[in-house]
TINURO-811935 format. One record per residue (C-alpha): residue number from 1; residue in one letter; chain; x negated, y, z. Coordinates in nm, 3 decimals. Last residue first. Layout:
TINURO-811935
R  nr rest kette      px      py      pz
R NUM    A     A       X       Y       Z
...
END
This chain:
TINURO-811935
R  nr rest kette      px      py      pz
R 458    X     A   3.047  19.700   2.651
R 457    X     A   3.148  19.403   2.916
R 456    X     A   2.937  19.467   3.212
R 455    X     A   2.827  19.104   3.347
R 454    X     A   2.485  19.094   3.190
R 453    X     A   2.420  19.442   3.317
R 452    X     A   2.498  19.308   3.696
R 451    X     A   2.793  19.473   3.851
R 450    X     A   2.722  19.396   4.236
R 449    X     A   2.996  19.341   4.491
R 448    X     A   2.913  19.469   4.839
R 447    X     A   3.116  19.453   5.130
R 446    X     A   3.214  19.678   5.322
R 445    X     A   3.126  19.745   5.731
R 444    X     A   3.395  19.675   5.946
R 443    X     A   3.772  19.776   6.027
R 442    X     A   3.929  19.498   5.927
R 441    X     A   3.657  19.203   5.806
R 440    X     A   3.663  19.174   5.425
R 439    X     A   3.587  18.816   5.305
R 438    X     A   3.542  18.764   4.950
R 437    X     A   3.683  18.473   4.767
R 436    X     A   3.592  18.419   4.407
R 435    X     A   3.735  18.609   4.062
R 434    X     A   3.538  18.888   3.960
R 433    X     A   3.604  19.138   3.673
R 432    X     A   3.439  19.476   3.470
R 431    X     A   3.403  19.682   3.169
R 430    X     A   3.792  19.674   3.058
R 429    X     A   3.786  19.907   2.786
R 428    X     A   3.843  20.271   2.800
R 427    X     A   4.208  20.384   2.956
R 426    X     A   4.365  20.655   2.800
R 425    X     A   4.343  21.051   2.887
R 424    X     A   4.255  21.086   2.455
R 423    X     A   3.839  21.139   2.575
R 422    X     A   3.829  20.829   2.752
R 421    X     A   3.933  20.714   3.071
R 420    X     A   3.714  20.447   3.305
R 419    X     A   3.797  20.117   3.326
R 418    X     A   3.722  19.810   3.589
R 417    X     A   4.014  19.560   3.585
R 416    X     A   4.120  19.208   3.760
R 415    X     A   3.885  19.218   4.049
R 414    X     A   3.994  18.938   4.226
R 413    X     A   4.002  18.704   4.536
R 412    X     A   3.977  18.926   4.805
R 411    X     A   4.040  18.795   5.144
R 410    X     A   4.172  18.982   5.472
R 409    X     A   3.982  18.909   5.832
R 408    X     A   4.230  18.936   6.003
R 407    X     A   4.460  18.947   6.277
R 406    X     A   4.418  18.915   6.666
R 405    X     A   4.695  18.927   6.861
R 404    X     A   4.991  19.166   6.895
R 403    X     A   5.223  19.259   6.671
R 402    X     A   5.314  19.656   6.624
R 401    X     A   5.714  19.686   6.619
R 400    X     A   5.859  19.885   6.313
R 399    X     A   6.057  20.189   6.361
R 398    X     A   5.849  20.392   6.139
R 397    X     A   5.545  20.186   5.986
R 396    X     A   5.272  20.016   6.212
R 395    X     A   4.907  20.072   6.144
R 394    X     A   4.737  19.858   5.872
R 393    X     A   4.422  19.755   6.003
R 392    X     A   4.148  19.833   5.806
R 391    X     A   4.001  19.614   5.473
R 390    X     A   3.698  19.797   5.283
R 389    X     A   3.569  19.723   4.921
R 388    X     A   3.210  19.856   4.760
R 387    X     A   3.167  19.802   4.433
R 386    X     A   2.810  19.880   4.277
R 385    X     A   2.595  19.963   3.966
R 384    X     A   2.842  20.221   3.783
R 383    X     A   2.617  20.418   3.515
R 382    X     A   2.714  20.163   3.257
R 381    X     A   3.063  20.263   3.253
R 380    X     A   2.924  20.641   3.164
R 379    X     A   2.918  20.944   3.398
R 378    X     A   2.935  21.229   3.200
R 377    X     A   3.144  21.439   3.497
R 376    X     A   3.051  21.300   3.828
R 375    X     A   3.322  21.020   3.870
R 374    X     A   3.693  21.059   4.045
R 373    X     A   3.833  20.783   4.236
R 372    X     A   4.131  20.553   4.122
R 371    X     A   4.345  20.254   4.291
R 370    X     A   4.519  19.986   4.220
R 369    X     A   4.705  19.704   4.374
R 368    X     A   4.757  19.304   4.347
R 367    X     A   4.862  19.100   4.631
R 366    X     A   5.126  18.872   4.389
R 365    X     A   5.414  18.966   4.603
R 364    X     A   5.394  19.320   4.561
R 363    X     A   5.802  19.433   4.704
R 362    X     A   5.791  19.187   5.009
R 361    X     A   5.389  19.210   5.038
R 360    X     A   5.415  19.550   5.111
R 359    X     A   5.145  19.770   4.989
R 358    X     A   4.910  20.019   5.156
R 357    X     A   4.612  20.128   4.977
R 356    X     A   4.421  20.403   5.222
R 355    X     A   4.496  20.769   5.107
R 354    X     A   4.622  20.902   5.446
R 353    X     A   4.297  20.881   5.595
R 352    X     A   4.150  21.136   5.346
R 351    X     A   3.773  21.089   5.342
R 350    X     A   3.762  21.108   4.948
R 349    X     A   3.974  20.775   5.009
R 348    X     A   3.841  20.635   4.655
R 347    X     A   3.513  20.679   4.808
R 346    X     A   3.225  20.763   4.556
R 345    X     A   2.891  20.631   4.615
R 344    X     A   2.541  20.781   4.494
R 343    X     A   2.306  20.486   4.379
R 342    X     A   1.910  20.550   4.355
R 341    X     A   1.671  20.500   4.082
R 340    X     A   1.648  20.913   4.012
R 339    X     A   1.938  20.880   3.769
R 338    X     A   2.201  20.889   4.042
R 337    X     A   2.303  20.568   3.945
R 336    X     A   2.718  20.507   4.003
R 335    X     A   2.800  20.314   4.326
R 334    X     A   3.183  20.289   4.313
R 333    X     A   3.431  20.253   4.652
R 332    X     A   3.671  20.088   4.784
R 331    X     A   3.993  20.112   5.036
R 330    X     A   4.231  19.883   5.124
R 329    X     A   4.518  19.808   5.383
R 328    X     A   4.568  19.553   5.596
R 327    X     A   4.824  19.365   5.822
R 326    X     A   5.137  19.249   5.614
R 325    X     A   4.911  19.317   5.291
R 324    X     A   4.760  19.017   5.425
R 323    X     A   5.020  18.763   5.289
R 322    X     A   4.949  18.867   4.906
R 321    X     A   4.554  18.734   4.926
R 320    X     A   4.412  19.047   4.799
R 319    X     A   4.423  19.144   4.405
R 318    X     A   4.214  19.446   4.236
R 317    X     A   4.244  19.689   4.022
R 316    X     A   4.006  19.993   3.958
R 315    X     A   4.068  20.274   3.814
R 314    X     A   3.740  20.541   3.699
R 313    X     A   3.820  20.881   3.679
R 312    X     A   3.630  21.179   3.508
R 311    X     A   3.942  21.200   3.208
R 310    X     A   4.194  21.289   3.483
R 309    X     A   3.990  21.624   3.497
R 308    X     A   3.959  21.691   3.891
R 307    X     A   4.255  21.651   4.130
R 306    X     A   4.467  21.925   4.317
R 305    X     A   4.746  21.783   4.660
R 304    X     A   4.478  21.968   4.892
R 303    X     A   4.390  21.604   5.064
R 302    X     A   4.017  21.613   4.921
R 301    X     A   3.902  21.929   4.790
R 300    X     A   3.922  22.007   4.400
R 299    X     A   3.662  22.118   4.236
R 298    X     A   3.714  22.226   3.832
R 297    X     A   4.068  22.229   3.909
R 296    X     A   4.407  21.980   3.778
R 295    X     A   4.755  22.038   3.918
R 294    X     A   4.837  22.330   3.726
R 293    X     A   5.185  22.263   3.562
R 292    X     A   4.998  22.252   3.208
R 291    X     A   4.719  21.989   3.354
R 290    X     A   4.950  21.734   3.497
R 289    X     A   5.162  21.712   3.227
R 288    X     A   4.877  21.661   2.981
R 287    X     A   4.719  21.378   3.201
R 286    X     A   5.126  21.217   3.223
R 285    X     A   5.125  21.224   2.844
R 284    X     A   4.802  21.084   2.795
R 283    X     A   4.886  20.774   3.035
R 282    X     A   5.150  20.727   2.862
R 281    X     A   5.026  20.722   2.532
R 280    X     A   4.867  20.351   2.685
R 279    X     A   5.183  20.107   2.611
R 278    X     A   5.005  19.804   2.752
R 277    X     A   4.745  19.953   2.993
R 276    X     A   5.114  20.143   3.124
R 275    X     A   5.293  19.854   3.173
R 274    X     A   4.989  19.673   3.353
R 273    X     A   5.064  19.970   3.580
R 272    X     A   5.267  19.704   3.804
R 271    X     A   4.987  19.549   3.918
R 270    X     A   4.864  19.170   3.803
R 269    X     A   4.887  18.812   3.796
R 268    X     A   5.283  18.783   3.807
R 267    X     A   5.361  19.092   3.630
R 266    X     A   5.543  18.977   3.281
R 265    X     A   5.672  19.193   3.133
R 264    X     A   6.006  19.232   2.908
R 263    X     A   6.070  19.588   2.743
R 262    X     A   6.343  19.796   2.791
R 261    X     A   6.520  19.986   2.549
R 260    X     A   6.532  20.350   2.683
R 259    X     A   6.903  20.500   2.711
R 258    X     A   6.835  20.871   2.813
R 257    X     A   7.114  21.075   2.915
R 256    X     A   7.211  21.459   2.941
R 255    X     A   7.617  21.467   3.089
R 254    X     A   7.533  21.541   3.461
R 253    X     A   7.750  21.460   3.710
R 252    X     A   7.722  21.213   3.970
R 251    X     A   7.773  20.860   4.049
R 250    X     A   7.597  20.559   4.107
R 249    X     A   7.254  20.710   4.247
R 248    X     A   6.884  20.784   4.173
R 247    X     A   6.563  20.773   4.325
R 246    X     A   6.321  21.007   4.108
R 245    X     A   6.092  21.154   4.394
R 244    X     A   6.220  21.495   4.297
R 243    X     A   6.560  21.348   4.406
R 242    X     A   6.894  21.290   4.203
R 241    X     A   6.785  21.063   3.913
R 240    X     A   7.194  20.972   3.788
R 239    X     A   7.262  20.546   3.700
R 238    X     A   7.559  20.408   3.463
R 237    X     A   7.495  20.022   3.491
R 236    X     A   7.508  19.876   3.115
R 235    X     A   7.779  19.589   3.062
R 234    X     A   7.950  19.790   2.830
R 233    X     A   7.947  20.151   2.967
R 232    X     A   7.912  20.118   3.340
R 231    X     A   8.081  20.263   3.654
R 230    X     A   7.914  20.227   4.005
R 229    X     A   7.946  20.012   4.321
R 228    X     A   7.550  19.900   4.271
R 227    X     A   7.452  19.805   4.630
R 226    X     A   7.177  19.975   4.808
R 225    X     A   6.815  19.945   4.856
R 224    X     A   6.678  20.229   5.048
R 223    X     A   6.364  20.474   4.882
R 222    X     A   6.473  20.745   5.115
R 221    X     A   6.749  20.814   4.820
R 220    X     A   6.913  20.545   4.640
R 219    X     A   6.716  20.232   4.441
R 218    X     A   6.999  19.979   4.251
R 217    X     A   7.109  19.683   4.387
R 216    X     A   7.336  19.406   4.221
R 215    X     A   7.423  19.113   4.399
R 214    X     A   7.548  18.700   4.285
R 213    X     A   7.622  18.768   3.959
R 212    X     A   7.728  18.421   3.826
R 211    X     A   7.507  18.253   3.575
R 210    X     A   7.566  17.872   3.737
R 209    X     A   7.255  17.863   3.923
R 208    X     A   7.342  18.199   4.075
R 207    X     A   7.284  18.518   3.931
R 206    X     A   7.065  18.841   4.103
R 205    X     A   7.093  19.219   3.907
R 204    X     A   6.875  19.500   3.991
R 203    X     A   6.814  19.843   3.922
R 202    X     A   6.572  20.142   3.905
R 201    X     A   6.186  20.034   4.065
R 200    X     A   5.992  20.335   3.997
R 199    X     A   5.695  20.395   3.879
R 198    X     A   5.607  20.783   3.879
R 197    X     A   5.319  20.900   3.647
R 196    X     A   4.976  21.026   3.771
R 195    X     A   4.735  20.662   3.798
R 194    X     A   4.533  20.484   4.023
R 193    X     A   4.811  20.429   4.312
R 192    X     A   4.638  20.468   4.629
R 191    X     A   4.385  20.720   4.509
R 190    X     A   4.519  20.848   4.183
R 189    X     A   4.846  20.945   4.359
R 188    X     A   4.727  21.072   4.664
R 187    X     A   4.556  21.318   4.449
R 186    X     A   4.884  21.414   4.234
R 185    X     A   5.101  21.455   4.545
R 184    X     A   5.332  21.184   4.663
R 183    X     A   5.702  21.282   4.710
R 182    X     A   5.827  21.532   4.442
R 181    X     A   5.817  21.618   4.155
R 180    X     A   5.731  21.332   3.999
R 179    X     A   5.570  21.249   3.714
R 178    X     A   5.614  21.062   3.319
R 177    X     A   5.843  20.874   3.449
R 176    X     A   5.796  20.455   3.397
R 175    X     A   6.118  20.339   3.522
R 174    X     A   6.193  19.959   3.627
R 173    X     A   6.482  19.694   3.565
R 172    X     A   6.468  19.379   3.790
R 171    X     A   6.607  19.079   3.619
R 170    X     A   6.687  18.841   3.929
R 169    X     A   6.720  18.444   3.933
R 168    X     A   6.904  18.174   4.113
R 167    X     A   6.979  18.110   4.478
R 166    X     A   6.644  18.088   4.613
R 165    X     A   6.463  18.331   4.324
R 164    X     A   6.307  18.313   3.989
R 163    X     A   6.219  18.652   3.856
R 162    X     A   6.269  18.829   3.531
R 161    X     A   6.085  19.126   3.500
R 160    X     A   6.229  19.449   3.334
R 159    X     A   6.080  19.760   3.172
R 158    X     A   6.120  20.095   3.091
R 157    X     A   5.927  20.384   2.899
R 156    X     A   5.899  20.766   2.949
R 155    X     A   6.131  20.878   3.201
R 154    X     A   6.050  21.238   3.196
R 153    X     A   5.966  21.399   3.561
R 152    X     A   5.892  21.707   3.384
R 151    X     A   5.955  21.955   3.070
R 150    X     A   6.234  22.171   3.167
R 149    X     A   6.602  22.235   3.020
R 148    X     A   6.724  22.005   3.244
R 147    X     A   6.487  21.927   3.515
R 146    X     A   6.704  22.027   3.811
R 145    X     A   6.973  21.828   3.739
R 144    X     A   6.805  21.479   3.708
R 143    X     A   6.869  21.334   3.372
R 142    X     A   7.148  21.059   3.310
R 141    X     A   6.961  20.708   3.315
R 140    X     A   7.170  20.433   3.144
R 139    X     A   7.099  20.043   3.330
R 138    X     A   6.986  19.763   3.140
R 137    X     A   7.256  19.469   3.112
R 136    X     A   7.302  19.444   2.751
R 135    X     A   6.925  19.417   2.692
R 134    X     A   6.834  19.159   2.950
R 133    X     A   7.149  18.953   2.856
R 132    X     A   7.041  18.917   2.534
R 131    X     A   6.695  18.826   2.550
R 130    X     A   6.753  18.466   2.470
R 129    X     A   6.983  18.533   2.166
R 128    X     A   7.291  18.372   2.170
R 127    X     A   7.502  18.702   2.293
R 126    X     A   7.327  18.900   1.981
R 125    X     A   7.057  19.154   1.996
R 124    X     A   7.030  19.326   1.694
R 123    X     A   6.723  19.507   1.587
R 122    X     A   6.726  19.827   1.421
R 121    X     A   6.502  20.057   1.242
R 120    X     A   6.471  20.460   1.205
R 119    X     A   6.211  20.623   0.992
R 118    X     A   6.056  20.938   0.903
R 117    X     A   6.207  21.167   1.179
R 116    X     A   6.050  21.517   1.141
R 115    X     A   6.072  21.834   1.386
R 114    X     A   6.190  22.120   1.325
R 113    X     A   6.148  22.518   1.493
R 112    X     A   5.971  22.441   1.803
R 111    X     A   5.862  22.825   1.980
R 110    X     A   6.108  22.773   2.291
R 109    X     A   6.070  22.391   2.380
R 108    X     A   6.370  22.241   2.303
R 107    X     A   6.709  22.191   2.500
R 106    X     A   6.840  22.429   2.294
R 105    X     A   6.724  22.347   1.983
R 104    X     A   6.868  22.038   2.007
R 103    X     A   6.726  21.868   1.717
R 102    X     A   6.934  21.647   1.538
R 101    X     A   6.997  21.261   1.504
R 100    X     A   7.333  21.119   1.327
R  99    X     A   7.346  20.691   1.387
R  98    X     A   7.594  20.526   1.160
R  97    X     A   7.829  20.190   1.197
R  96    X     A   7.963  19.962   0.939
R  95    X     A   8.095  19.618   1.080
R  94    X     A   8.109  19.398   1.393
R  93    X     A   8.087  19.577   1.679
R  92    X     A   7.852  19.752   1.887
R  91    X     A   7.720  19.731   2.256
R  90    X     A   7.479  20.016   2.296
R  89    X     A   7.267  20.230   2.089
R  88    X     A   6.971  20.126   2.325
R  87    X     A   6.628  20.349   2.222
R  86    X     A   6.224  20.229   2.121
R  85    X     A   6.075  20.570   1.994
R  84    X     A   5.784  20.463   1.768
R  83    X     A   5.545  20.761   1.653
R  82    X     A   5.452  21.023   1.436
R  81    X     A   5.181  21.255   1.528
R  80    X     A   5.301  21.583   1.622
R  79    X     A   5.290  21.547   2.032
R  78    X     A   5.401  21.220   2.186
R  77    X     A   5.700  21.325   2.441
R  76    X     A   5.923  21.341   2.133
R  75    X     A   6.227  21.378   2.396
R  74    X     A   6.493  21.176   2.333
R  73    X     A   6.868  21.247   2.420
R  72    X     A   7.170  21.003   2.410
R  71    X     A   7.474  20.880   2.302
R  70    X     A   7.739  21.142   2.218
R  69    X     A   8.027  21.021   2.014
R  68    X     A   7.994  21.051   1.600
R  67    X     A   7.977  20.673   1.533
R  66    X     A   7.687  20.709   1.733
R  65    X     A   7.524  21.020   1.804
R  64    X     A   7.166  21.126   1.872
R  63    X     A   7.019  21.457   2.010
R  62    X     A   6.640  21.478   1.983
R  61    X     A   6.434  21.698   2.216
R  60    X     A   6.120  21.848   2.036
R  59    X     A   5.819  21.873   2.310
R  58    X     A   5.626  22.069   2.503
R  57    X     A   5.505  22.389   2.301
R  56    X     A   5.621  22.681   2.561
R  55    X     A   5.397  22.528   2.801
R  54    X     A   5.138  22.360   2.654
R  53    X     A   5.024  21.987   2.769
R  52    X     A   5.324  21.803   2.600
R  51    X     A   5.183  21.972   2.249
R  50    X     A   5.467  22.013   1.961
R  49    X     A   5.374  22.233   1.673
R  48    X     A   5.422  21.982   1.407
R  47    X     A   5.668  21.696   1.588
R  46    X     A   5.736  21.343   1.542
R  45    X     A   5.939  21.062   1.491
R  44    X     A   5.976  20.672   1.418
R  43    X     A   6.309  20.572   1.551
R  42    X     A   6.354  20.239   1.668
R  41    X     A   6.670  20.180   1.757
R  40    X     A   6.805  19.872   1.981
R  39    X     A   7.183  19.751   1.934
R  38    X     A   7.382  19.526   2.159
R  37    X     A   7.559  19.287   1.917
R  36    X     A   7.887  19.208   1.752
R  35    X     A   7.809  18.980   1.464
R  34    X     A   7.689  19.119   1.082
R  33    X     A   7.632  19.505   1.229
R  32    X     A   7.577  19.674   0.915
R  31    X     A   7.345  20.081   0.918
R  30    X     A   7.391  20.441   0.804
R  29    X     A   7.186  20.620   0.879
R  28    X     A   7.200  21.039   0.944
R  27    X     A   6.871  21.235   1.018
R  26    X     A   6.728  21.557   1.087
R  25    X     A   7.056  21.728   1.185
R  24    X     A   6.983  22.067   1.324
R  23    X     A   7.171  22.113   1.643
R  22    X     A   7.273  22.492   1.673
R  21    X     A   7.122  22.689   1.988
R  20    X     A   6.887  22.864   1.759
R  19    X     A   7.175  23.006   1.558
R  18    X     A   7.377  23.180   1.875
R  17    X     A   7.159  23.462   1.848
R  16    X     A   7.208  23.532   1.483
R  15    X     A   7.595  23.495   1.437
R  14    X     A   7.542  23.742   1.719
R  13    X     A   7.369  23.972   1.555
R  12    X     A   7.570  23.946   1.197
R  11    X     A   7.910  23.963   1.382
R  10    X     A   7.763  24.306   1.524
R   9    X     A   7.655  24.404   1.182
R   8    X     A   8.004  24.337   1.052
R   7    X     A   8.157  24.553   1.333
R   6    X     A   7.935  24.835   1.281
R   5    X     A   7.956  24.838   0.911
R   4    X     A   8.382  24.815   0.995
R   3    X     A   8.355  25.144   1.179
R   2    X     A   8.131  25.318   0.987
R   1    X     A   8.385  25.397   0.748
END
């Protein structure tokens, strides 16, 4: 007799363990394609409970299907308020399609039970339309292996530029991750970057005159250029992140995906993190990140890969004359009142050699870079008095040749952005810009840009 009881309340157990691992469906739509069409989503979600910054709390990840085949995961990166989730569904057909979304509880963070999507909508991109072949043509990212089932490196947001070029024009595809794992530490980051999150150039696609594909690249391991030779779904490049730097490659094996509708930007007058002034949750998400995998200390030291609160920096952004990135690289620093009538100056550098701003005037064309240095804590926009900017001689990269001769001086010609973070890890207003032409001899004294009160915007 107790027998069967023991049997049953074996069933019971592991009808109960294997419960959490079910997909909970949250959502099922039902939508009309009117013309064949790559399909964008929209799909407004969010998360009680969920907190990027706490481990064990990350994030709900979303499971969607299409016409009931796999397409994709999404990972409510944005906390518990609701919010906009921009996704590809793909190349679709004419007619009567529907979109299932459920939590993967598996993939989840540990204590998420639910999590809530209030609205989905579409938008249809047709082959008329002029953004058409920008959508159908952006690449699939399949996750890294080793951050399955982990909170990190998430790509967050993508973009493409279009570019005119000799023999046609390029859309270049880019990858917003929320950090990387490996590669350039979090303080090296801030410095010569001005920011915590991974940008990373993804794929590329070059036409002729006449719309024929002239080269497709996508960016493989070491950072090197390499042709696209992969398979596709549609017109969409297949892509795997293999490295903790986030470079990827056209094959592999991993079956988790993310298909991000990308966004169109233009970058001519300004640094790549534009993106991320104009979508600015990222920058909260990649301050959280940085804090729950214990990059962040109450006093870090210069070069020991730990930075301060991300909220006590101030980013600055500013653009050299493109062709003398070839030669120099850049360095600044902010004179913030002391409050006893003197200034106190803060290198972006900290005194690390290694975190001069080096950029290549092949991949920045317009000259423009960032950086970031950390304030004393309470310091206001107000507080800052002085710029201070440095040009040094750019020392010769592996296997390249140093030229001889003199070179220099470089020129700045603007300071497109002054902002310090506020209290929600986003960028505060822009307090601060210059246009002119300032002369920075390599390897001499700086030179001194004064913020006036009447030229602080408040």
């Amino acid at each position: 007799m107790m027998r069967p009881v023991l049997a049953l309340g074996l069933l019971a157990m592991s009808l109960g363990a294997a419960e959490p691992s079910t997909p909970a469906v949250l959502k099922i739509v039902s939508f009309e394609v009117a013309q064949d069409a790559e399909v964008v989503a929209s799909v407004n979600a969010g998360c009680a409970g969920c907190d990027w910054g706490r481990a064990g709390r990350e994030a709900a990840v979303l499971r969607l299907e299409v016409d009931g085949a796999y397409s994709q995961h999404l990972f409510l990166t944005r906390g518990a308020a609701a919010a906009d989730y921009k996704i590809l569904l793909g190349p679709l057909g004419k007619g009567a399609h529907s979109l299932k979304i459920s939590l993967d509880r598996r993939a989840s963070a540990k204590t998420i039970a639910n999590a809530e999507v209030t609205n989905v909508a579409f938008n249809f991109s047709h082959v008329s339309d002029p953004e058409h072949d920008a959508v159908a043509l952006a690449p699939v990212l399949y996750a890294r292996p080793n951050t399955i089932g982990r909170f990190t490196d998430v790509p967050l947001l993508m973009w493409y530029e279009k570019e005119t070029t000799v023999r046609g024009f390029r859309f270049r595809y880019s990858v917003v991750f929320s950090n990387e794992d490996g590669g350039t530490p979090a303080d090296r980051l801030l410095a010569t970057w001005g920011r915590l999150t991974d940008l990373e150039y993804v794929y590329g696609i070059e036409f002729d005159r006449d719309g024929k594909v002239i080269e497709e690249t996508f960016q493989g391991k070491d950072h090197e250029i390499v042709p696209f030779r992969g398979r596709r779904e549609g017109r969409h490049p297949l892509l795997y992140v293999i490295t903790d730097n986030n470079m990827a490659k056209d094959e592999g094996t991993t079956t988790q995906r993310y298909t991000l509708a990308p966004l169109a930007v233009d970058l001519s007058g300004a640094s790549r993190e534009l993106v991320m002034d104009q979508n600015p949750w990222t920058y909260t998400v990649t301050a959280l990140e940085a804090r729950r995998e214990g990059r962040v200390r109450n006093s870090p030291k210069p070069g020991s890969k730990r930075i301060f609160d991300p909220r006590r920096y101030a980013v600055l952004e500013a653009c050299a004359a493109p062709e003398d990135s070839a030669f120099a690289t850049f360095t600044f620093a902010l004179g913030v009142a002391d409050g006893r009538g003197g200034t106190r100056f803060f290198d972006s550098t900290g005194r690390v050699p290694e975190f001069k701003i080096s950029r290549s005037p092949d991949n920045f064309p317009n000259g423009c870079f960032r950086g970031a240095v950390a304030l004393p804590e309470g310091a206001l926009a107000r507080d800052v008095k002085q710029i201070q900017m440095r040009a040094h001689s750019r020392p010769p990269k592996k296997g390249e040749v140093e030229e001889t001769g003199p070179k220099g001086p470089a020129r700045l010609r603007r300071i497109t952005r002054l902002f310090l973070m506020n209290a929600q890890d986003q960028p505060d207003q822009n307090v601060f810009s210059w246009t002119g032409e300032l002369i920075l001899p390599l390897d001499g004294d700086p030179v001194n840009i004064e913020i006036h009160p009447s030229l602080v915007r408040r």
